[in-house]
C-alpha positions in Angstrom: 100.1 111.8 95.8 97.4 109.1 96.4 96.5 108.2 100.3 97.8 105.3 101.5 95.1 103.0 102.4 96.4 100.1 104.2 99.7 98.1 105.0 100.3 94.2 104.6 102.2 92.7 107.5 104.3 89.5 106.8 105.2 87.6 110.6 108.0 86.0 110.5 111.6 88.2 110.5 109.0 91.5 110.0 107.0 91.6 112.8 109.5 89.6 115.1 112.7 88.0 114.4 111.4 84.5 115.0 113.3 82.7 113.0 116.2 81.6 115.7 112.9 79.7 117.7 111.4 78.6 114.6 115.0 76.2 114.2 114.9 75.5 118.0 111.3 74.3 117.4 112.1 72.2 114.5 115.1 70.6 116.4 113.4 70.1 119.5 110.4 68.2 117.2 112.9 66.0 115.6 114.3 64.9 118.7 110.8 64.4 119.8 109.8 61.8 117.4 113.0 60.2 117.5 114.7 61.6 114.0 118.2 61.9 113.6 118.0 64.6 111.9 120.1 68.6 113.2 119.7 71.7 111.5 122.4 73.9 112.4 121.6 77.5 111.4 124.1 78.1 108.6 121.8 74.7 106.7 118.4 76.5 108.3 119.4 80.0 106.4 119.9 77.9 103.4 116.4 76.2 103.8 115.2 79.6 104.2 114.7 80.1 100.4 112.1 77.3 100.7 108.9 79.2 102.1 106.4 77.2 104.4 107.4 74.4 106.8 106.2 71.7 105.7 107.8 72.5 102.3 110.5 73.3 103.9 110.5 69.9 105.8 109.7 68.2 102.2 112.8 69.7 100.4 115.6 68.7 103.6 114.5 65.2 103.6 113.9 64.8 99.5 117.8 66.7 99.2 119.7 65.7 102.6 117.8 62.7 103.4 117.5 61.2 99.9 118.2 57.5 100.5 115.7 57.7 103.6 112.5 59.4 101.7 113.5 57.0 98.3 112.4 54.3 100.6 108.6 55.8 101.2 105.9 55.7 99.4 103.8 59.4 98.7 101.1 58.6 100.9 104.0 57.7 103.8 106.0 60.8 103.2 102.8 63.0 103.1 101.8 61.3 107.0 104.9 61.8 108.0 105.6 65.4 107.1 102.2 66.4 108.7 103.4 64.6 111.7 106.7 66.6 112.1 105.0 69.7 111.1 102.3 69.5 113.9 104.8 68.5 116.0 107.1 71.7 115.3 104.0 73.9 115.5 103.8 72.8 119.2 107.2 73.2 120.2 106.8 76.6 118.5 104.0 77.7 119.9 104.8 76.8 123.7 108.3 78.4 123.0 106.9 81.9 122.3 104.3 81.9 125.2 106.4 80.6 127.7 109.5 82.8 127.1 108.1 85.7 124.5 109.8 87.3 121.4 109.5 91.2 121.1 108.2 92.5 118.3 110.7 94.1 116.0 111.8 98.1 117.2 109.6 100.2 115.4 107.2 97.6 114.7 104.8 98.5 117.6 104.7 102.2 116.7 104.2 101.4 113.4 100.8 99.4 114.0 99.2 101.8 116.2 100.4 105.0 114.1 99.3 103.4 111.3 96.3 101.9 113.4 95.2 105.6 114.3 95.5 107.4 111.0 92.9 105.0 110.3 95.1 102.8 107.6 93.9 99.2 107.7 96.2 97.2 108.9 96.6 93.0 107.3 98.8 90.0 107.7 100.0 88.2 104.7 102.1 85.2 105.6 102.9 81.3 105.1 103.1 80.3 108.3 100.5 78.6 110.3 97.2 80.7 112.2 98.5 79.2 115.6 102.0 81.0 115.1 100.5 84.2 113.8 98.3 83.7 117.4 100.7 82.9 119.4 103.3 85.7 118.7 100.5 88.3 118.1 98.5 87.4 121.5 102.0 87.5 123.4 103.3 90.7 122.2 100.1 93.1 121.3 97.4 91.6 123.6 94.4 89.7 124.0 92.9 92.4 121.7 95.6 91.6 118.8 92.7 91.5 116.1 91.8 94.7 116.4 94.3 95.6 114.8 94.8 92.5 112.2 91.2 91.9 111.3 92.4 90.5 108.1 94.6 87.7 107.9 95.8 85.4 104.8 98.4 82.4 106.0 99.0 78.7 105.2 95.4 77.5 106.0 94.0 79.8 103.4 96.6 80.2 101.1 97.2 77.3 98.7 100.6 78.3 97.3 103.4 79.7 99.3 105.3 82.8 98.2 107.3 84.3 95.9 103.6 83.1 94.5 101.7 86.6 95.2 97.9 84.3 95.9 98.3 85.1 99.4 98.6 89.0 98.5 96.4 88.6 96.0 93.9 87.6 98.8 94.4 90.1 101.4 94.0 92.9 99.0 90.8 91.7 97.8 89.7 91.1 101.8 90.6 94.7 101.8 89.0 96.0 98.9 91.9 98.3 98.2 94.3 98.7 95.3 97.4 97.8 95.4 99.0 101.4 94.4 97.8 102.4 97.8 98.9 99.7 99.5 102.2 98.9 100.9 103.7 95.6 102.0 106.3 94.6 104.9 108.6 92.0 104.0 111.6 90.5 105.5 112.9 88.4 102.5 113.3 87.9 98.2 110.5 85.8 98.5 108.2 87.9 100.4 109.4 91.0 98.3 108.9 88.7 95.1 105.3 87.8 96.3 104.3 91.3 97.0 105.4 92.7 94.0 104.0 90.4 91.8 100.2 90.9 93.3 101.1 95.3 92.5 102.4 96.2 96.0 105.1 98.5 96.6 107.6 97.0 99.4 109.2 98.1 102.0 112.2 95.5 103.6 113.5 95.3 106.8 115.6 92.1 106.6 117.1 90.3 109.6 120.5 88.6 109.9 119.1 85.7 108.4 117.6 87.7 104.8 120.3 90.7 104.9 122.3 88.2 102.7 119.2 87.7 99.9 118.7 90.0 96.9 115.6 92.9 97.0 115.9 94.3 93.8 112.9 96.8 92.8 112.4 97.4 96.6 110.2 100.8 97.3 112.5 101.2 100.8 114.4 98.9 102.8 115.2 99.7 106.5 117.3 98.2 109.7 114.3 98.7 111.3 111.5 100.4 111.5 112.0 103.1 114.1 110.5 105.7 113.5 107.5 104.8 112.7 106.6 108.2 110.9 109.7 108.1 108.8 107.8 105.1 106.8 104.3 106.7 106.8 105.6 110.2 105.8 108.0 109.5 102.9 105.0 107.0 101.3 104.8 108.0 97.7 102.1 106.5 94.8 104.4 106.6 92.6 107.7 104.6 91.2 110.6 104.9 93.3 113.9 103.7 93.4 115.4 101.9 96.6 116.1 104.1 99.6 118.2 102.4 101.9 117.8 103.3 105.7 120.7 102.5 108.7 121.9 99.3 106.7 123.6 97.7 110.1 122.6 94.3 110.1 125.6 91.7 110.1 124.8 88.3 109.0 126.0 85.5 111.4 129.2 84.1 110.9 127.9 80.7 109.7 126.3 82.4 106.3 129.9 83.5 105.4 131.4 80.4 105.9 128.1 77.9 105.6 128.7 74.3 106.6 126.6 71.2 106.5 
């Protein structure tokens, strides 16, 4: 059995279940700059499967909007999006420093067990650096980077998962291999990314991933409580998927989605 070296983060739905503010965010922006547009969550768990915001902002208005964005021109569209975007990041932001969002259970333990065995510790996500801030000042401290000295997200990533570039990146930051590396993901995206740049992955989905499919996952877990459970039953080699307290429902709306 190889050492394990160092453990990839993802943020959003892995290190907090963030996604709930992230639609709040979005709504509040829309209403902000006077759109008529309303995601309710069973249409947000859908746009889910499109990784990124601003992608994500792209696809709802190219699919649901389509009259509307056949009337722009590229260089339009592109202004606009960026305008939304920013305007979401705000919202976003201010959301999780005024009222908070707990990291995940287990999720704390995790990163200073894994912190004090001396296993580097990295973040590999698509959302913005002000988010991964924001969430990481609020729940781990003014001294967050000490533990996350390495982070890859949307300002230096150029393609969003399941394309593994942003793994890809954080490894080579780390100078580790991937077989002694693990990865913490939420979603088939995330799990898809992460396995294609070598890593084994562990998933701990939330009610808005439980429904998604994680094939060729190393473990998958409710949560991540305890924290020694993960660190001890690390292998190098090939496994097959070891479930762990599967108990998370999926909200009513992803059984019975409306638009």
């Amino acid at each position: 059995m190889q050492m394990l070296k160092a453990i990839i983060f993802d943020v959003d739905g892995t290190l907090a279940d963030t996604e709930k503010a992230h639609l709040q965010a979005f709504n509040s922006a829309f209403s902000a700059l006077n759109l008529l547009w309303r995601w309710s969550e069973a249409l947000y768990i859908e746009l889910l499967a499109i990784t990124g915001g601003r992608e994500r902002l792209h696809h709802y208005w190219k699919v649901y909007e389509t009259a509307d964005f056949e009337r722009h021109n590229p260089d339009v569209i592109t202004t606009r999006l960026n305008l939304i975007h920013a305007k979401k990041t705000q919202f976003y932001t201010r959301l999780i420093r005024n009222e908070g969002i707990p990291l995940r259970p287990g999720i704390r333990e995790l990163i200073e067990t894994a912190h004090q065995q001396g296993i580097k510790l990295a973040i590999a996500t698509t959302t913005t650096p002000q988010n991964v801030q924001a969430l990481l000042e609020t729940t781990l401290g003014p001294e967050w980077q000490t533990f996350f000295p390495i982070i890859e997200d949307a300002s230096t990533a150029s393609r969003k998962k399941p394309d593994p570039l942003v793994y890809r990146q954080a490894l080579e930051r780390l100078g580790e291999h991937p077989e002694q590396c693990i990865a913490i993901e939420d979603s088939e995206n995330g799990l898809k990314a992460a396995a294609a740049a070598g890593l084994r992955v562990v998933i701990t989905p939330t009610a808005f991933t439980n429904h998604q499919v994680f094939d060729g996952a190393f473990m998958r877990y409710d949560n991540l409580h305890p924290a020694s459970e993960l660190l001890n039953t690390w292998r190098a080699n090939n496994s097959p998927i070891i479930t762990r307290n599967m108990s998370c429902p999926l909200p009513s709306a992803v059984r019975s989605p409306s638009i």
